[in-house]
Structure formats: C-alpha cells, structure tokens
N, C-alpha and C positions, 0 to 999 in steps of 0.2 A: 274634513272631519274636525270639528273643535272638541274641546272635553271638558265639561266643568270637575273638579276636584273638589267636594267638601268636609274641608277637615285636612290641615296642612303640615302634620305633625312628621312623623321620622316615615312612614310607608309614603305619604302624601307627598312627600319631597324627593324621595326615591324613584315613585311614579312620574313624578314630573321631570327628573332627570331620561326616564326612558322615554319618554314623549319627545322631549327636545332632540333625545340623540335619533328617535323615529320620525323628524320632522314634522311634529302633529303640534298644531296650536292647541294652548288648556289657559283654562284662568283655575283660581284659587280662591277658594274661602275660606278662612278662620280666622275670630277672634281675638284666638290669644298669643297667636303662633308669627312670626315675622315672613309675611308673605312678599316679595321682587314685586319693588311697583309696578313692571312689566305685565305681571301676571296676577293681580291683586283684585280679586273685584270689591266693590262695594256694598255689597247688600246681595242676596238672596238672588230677589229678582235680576239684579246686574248678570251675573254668574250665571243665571239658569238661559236668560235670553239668547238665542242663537247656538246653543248647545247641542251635539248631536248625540253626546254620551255623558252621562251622568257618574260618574264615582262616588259613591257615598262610603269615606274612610276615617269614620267617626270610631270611637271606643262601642264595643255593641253594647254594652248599657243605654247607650244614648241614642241609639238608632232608631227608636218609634218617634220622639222628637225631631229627631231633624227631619225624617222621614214626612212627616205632619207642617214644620216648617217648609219643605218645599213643593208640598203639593198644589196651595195654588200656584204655581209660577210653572209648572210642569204641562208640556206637551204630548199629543199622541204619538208621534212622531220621534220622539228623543228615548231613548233606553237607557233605562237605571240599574247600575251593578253595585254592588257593596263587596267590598275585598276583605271583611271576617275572616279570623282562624279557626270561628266555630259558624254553621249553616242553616243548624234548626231551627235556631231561634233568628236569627237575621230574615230568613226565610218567611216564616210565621209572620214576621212584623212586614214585611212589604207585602205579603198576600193581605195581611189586616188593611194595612194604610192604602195602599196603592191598588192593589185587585186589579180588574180590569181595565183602570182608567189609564195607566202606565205600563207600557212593557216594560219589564224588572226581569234580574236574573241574580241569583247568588253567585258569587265565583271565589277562590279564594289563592291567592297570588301563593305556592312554596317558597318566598324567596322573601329577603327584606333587605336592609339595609347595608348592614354587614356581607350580605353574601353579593349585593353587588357588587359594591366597594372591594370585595376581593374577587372580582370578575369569577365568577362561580355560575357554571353552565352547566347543560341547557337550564332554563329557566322554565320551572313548571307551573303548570293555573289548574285547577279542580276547578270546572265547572259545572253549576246544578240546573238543569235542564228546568224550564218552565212550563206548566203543560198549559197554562190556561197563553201563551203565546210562544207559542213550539220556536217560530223564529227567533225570537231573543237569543238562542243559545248560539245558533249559527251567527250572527252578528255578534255577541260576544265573542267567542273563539275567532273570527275578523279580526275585531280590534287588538285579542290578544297575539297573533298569530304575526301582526305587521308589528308589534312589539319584541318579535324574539322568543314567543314561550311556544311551547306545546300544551298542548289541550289533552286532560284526564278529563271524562264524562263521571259523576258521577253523584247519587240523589242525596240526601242534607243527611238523612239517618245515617248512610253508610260511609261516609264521608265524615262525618262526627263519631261513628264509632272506632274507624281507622284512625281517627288522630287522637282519641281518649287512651291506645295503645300505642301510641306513637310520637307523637308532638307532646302530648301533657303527660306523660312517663318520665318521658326524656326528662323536659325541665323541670318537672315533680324531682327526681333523682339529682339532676344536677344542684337544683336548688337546695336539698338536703346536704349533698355534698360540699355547697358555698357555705350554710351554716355551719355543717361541722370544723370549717377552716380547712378544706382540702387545699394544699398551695397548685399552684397551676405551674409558677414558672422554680418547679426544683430540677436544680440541675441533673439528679439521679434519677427524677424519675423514669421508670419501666416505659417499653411501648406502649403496654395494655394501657396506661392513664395517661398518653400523652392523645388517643383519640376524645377518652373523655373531657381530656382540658380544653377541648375547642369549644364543645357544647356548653363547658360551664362558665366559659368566658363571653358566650351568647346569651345565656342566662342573664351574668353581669351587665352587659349591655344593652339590655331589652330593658322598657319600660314596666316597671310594677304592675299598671293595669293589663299589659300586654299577659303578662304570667296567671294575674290573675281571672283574666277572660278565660284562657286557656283552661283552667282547671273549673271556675264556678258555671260558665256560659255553657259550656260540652254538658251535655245531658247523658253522658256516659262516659264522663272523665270520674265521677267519684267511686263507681264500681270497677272501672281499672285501677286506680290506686288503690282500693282494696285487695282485690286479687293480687296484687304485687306483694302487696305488705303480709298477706296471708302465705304467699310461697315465701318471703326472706324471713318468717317469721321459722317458718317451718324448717328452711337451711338453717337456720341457726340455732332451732331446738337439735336439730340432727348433729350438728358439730359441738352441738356441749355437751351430746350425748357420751362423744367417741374419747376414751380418754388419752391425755395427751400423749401416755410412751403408747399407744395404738394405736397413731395417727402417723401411716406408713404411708408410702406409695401404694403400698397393695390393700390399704384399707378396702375390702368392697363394698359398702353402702356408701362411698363417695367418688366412686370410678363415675371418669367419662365415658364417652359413648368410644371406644376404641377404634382408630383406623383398619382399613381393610388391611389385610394380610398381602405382602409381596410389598417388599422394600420401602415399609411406610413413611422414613425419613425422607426419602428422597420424593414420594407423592405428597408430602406436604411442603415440603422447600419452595418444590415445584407452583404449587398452589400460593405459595407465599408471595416468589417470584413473576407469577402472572398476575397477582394483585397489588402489587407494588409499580410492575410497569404498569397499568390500567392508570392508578392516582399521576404518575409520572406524566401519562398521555394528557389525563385531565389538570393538571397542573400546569404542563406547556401551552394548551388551549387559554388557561384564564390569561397567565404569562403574554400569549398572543393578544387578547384585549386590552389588558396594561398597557402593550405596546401601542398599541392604535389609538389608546388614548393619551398617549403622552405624543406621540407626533401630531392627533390636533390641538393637544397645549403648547406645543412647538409653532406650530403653524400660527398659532394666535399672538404670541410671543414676538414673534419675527427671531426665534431660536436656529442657528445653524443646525437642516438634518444630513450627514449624519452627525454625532456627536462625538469624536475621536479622543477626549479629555475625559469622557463620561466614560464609554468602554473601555477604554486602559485601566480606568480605577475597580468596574464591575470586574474583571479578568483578576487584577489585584487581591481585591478583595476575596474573590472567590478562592484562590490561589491560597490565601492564610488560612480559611476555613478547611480546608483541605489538609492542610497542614497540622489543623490542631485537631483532628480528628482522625489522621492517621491516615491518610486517602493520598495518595499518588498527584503531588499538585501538579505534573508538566501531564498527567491524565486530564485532570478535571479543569485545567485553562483548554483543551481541548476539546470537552464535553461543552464547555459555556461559548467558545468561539461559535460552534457547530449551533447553539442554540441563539446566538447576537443573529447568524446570516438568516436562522428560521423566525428570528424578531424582525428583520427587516424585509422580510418577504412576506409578512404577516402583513406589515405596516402599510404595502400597496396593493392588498386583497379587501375587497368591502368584504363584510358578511353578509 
C-alpha cells in the first residue's frame, strides 16, 4: 500500500506520523507547508502515480479544487478519502467531481493532533458508506483498521447532524468562553471547569479555519447553536426571574432531577468512584503508548533502557506532588513504582 497525502498541514502530518508508526509508505503534497524531502512529491501527477489511496486533507472550502486538480492524474484502481469534520458537503463535491470515475468515500478521523500527541485511545473514523461503490467503504475501514482506529458506519446527514450537537457546541461554547477571558490555568479552579479547560485549550490550538469549517460547513451547526442560545437564553430569563434572598436550595423552579431514594451519597460517590477509576484505566493506557514511544526514541538514540537516573527523579518528583497536595508520599512512590514495572512491560508488548 502506498498513500498519497494532499494537503500537509497539522492532520496531514499527524496522518503521516501514523503511517510511518503503521509501516505504510505516503508521499505529501503541499505548497505552502514544509513537507520531509523523503516524502515530498512534486507535482500533482508525481504524488498521484503509483498511489493505492488517495487522502485528500485540504480545508473543505477548497475541496471541489483540488478535487478537479487531481482528476486527470487519477485511476480506477486507486480510492479517494477526504478526512473533513463536516460530510455533506465534501460528500456532494466528490459525487459532483469524481462520480463514477473514482472510487471515493467520506470518512472523518475523531482524533487530531493534540489527541495523538497525548496518546488518547481508541482512535475513532466515521465513515460514510458509498452507494454508487459499496466496496470503497470496506477498503476504507482496511486502511483505517491497520491504522489503529475503529470504524463508526455512518451517512453525511446523520453524521453532520451529530456533530452540529457535538463537535461545533463544543467549540461554539468553548470559544465564547476563550473570548469572555475564561483563564484555564487558575489555580482554584472547581472540577466542573477543569474538564472544560481541555476543550478550550483545543479550541486555542486548532486552527481558525478548522473552527470555522466546523460551524459554516455543517449544514445544521447553525440550528444547533440556535437551540443552545434559545435554552441559555431562557435559564437566564428563569434566574433573573427568581429574586435573590429566594434563591434557596429548595428553590423549586431550579431543582435537579433528584437522586433515587436509599443512601443517595453513597450511590453517587460510588458512581463518581467508578468514573474516576475508568479515566485512571484510560490514562494508564495512553501512559503505556508514551512509553513505547520513548523506548523507540531510546532505541534511535543508542539511550541506555532502562533509565535508573530518569526513574529516581520520576519517583522524586511524584513524591513532592504528593506532598503538596496532602497525599501520603511513601503511598504514592508506591502507586508510580507499580505503574514504571506496568511501563516497562508495556514497553515489550506490540499493540
């Protein structure tokens, strides 16, 4: 399998990292972007020749363009995917361009840049089945599948309407919240806004057109942020209604939905508890990939494994943190020992 790549920007370079770590040869195209002379093609046709898979990971503005730029150089043979955060319209524009002459499939990667770099698993792909060549999608989900993702099935509307309530909410909110000046890194702040400080800090690190795809490109992202803004509109007619010495605990036009009856502290603890170990599991997991890939930066290096200078100072360190937080540190050098031998036993398990 080869893979041409066009368009070499923050996903395109992310992709090409999972390629290399899946032993698949790619080349790269773009103009503007600094592409590894390795992997650099020259021209259009360079790139396209000998290709078995096409990624087209252009800004979907520009997707009928390049789309058009590469159809002479395009075979029956070779399958074209486009990795959009929105489907209808990427969709629309390869049935336009491409039709019958290329097998094409929409697909759209959950994951970018950031969530690799913090090793953030499983890796998920929505992809949009093609009727006019049914096979595309099973050779999509191939490609993706030797890649490490799982495969969502699922068609451009319904997939565009999921994420106009979900992905363009998100950063519709987050991004309200970047301009009002929400700080991210205060040291008081609550749990409840230290999950929202990650999304807003994705926000911050995403490119502008990425945000803005997200919200003009979804053809039902602007009727969800309506609906949003019509319920916060309405909480907030509700709480200037209620006045202030009346705003009790027992207010009842502002009650939650109340836990069930029989010991409800301890059923929510509990519940707190088993979602806390869950992130813990999932956080050990990425932890394990971190590992694996710093023993083949080791390995490249000609670094001594193991590293008995490095784990003294992790143990250290951890040991202070523990300390300054009121945590049991001859506990918690014992929680991170238990977690170095589950690093190192990571370290000689492939995935």
């Amino acid at each position: 399998m080869t893979v041409a790549i066009i368009g070499y920007g923050r996903f395109g370079r992310a992709l090409g990292s999972l390629l290399e770590e899946a032993g698949i040869d790619y080349r790269a195209l773009d103009p503007v972007a600094d592409v590894p002379g390795a992997r650099r093609a020259g021209s259009m046709r360079e790139l396209l020749t000998g290709a078995t898979r096409v990624v087209v990971a252009v800004p979907v503005p520009r997707m009928r363009e390049v789309l058009e730029a590469m159809l002479p150089h395009l075979r029956p043979e070779q399958l074209v995917l486009d990795v959009g955060s929105v489907k209808v319209k990427p969709v629309q524009a390869m049935n336009e361009v491409l039709g019958t002459r290329v097998p094409w499939v929409g697909t759209h990667p959950l994951f970018g840049p950031l969530s690799l770099a913090m090793a953030e698993r499983p890796l998920r792909v929505v992809v949009c089945p093609n009727p006019l060549y049914p096979e595309a999608a099973r050779e999509a989900r191939a490609f993706y599948e030797r890649l490490g993702c799982e495969i969502i099935e699922q068609t451009p509307e319904g997939h565009d309407r999921v994420m106009a309530h979900t992905h363009a909410l998100t950063f519709f909110v987050a991004k309200g919240m970047v301009d009002a000046g929400s700080g991210v890194d205060v040291p008081f702040a609550p749990a409840s806004f230290k999950a929202l400080s990650r999304t807003i800090e994705t926000v911050r690190s995403d490119a502008g057109h990425l945000f803005t795809a997200i919200q003009h490109e979804n053809p039902f992202a602007r009727e969800a942020r309506g609906h949003l803004l019509h319920a916060l509109e309405a909480i907030h007619q509700e709480l200037e209604a209620i006045p202030p010495e009346a705003a009790t605990p027992d207010t009842p036009s502002m009650e939650l939905p109340a836990l069930e009856t029989g010991l409800p502290e301890l059923k929510e603890t509990r519940e707190l508890i088993d979602q806390l170990d869950h992130d813990l599991v999932e956080l050990l997991a990425r932890r394990a990939e971190l590992a694996r890939r710093a023993l083949h930066a080791k390995a490249q290096a000609g670094t001594p494994v193991p590293d008995p200078a490095r784990e003294d100072a992790v143990i250290a360190t951890r040991r202070a943190w523990a300390t300054e937080l009121g945590v049991d540190p001859e506990g918690m050098e014992a929680i991170f020992r238990a977690i170095l031998r589950f690093s190192r036993r990571a370290q000689q398990t492939k995935k």
